[in-house]
C-alpha atoms as one frame of an Amber mdcrd trajectory, in Angstrom:
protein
-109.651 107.626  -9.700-112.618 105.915  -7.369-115.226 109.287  -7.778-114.315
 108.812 -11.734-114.629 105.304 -11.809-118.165 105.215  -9.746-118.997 108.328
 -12.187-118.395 107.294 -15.502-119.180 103.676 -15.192-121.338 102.271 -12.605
-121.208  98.696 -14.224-117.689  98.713 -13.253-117.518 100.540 -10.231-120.254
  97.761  -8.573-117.917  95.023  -9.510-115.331  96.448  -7.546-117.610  96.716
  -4.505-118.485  92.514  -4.843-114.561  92.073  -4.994-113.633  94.612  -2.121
-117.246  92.988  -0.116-114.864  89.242  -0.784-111.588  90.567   0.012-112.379
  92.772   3.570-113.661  91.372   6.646-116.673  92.800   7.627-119.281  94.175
   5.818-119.179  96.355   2.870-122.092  98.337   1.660-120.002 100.421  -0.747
-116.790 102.366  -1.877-116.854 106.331  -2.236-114.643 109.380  -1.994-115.767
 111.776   0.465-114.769 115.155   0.696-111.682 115.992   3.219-112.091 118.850
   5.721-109.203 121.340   5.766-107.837 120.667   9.513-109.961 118.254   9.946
-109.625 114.575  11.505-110.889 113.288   7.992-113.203 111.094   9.918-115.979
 111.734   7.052-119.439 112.420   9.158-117.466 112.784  12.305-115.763 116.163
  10.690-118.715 117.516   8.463-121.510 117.403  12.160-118.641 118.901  13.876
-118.176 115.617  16.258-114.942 115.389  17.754-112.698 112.521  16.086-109.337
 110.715  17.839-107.465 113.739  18.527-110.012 115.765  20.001-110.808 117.999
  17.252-114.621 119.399  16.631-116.379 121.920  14.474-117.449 122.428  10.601
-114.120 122.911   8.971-114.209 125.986   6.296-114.059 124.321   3.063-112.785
 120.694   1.546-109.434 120.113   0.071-109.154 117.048  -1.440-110.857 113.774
  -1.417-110.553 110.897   0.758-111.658 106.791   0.036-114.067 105.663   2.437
-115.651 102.244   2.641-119.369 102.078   3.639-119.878  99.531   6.041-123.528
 100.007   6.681-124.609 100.659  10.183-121.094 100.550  11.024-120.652 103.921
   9.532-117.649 104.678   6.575-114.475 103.412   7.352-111.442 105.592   5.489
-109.534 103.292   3.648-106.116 104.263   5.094-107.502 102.272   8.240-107.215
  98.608   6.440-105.398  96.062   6.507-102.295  95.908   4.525-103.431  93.230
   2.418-106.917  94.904   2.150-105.328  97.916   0.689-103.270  96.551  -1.429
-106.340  94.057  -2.862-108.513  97.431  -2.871-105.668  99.703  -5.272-104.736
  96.409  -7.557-108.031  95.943  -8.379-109.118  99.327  -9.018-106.263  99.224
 -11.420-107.860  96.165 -13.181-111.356  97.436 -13.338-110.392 101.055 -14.516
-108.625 100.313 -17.432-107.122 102.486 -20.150-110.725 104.521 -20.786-110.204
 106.145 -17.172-106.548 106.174 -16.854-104.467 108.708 -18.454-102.439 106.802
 -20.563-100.172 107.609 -23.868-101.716 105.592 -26.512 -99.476 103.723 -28.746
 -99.840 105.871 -32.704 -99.883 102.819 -34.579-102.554 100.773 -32.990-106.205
 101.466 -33.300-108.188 102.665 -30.571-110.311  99.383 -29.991-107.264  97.518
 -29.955-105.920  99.815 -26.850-104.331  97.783 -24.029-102.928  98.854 -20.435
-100.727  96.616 -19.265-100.235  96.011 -15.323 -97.263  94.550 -14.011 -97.354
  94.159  -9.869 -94.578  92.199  -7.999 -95.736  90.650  -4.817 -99.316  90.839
  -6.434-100.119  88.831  -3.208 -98.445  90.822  -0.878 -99.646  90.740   2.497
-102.775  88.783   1.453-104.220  85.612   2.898-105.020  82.942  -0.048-108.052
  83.905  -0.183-107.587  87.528  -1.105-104.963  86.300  -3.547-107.134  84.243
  -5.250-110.033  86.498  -5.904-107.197  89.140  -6.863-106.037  86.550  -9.208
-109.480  85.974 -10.602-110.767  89.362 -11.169-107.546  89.952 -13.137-108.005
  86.845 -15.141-111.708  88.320 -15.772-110.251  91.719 -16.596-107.219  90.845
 -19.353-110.256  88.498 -20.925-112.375  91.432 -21.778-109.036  92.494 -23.708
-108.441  96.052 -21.522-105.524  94.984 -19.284-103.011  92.835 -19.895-101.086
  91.910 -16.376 -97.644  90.108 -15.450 -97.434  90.027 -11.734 -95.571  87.731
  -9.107 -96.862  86.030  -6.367 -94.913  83.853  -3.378 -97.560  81.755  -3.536
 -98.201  79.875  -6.973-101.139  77.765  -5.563-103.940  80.892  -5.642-103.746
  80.869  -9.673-104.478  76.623  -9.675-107.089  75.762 -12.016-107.642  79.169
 -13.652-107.911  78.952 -17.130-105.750  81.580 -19.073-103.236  81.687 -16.400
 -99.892  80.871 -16.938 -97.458  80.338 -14.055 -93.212  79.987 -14.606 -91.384
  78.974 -11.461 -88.163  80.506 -11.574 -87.178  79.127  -8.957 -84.240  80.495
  -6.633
């Protein structure tokens, strides 16, 4: 879904880079998929030049199979995405839900609604899983700029109430316990 995205619509593939760049610590230069070596470490650069990776492997593997999600962190080299943070992950596959939208995803479309009136909705319990506030809050944001272009409608839960303060748009219902 990230080669597609960055593919078909750069527009929307650079604002997921600035919200990635907000939610990860350290730097982020961009988001890619990288081929994955067969037998390989999957350490992007590290298995293509034949550099051994953790594990000690080295060599050109023969052939890729599959894709993996690398960030680019500059001079830093690409970090594979499976190495984040919990919360980092999670921020990185919610939003690339919100940005992709129904023209990306496969999706049944509903026979009696026109096509322009088309709308994914999202619904994500602990939205805010294993984020810090911050995180949560852009999260919250983006979605809030998403469902207003009309392409995603979202009902999530949070523990945390306080991130969506102050957004317009958003409503919140305690229900509480």
């Amino acid at each position: 879904m990230l080669e597609r995205t960055s593919q078909e619509c750069a527009r929307r593939h650079a604002v997921l880079v600035a919200a990635v760049r907000e939610a990860c610590a350290g730097p982020v230069e961009g988001l890619r998929a990288v081929p994955r070596q067969a037998g390989g470490t999957g350490y992007g650069a590290a298995d293509a030049a034949g550099v051994a990776g953790p594990g000690g492997s080295s060599g050109p593997q023969a052939g890729a199979v599959g894709v993996r999600a690398v960030l680019d962190r500059g001079a830093l080299g690409e970090l594979p995405v499976e190495q984040l943070g919990d919360g980092e992950l999670r921020f990185l596959a919610l939003a690339l839900v919100l940005l992709t939208g129904p023209e990306v995803l496969a999706m049944d479309p509903v026979g009696e609604v026109p096509s322009a009136h088309q709308q994914m909705t999202v619904m994500a319990d602990g939205m805010d899983r294993c984020m810090d506030p911050r995180q949560a809050r852009e999260l919250v944001s983006l979605a809030l700029r998403m469902t207003d272009r009309g392409h995603v409608r979202l009902l999530g839960t949070v523990r945390d109430p306080s991130v969506a303060e102050g957004l317009p748009g958003v409503q919140v219902l305690h229900l509480g316990v």
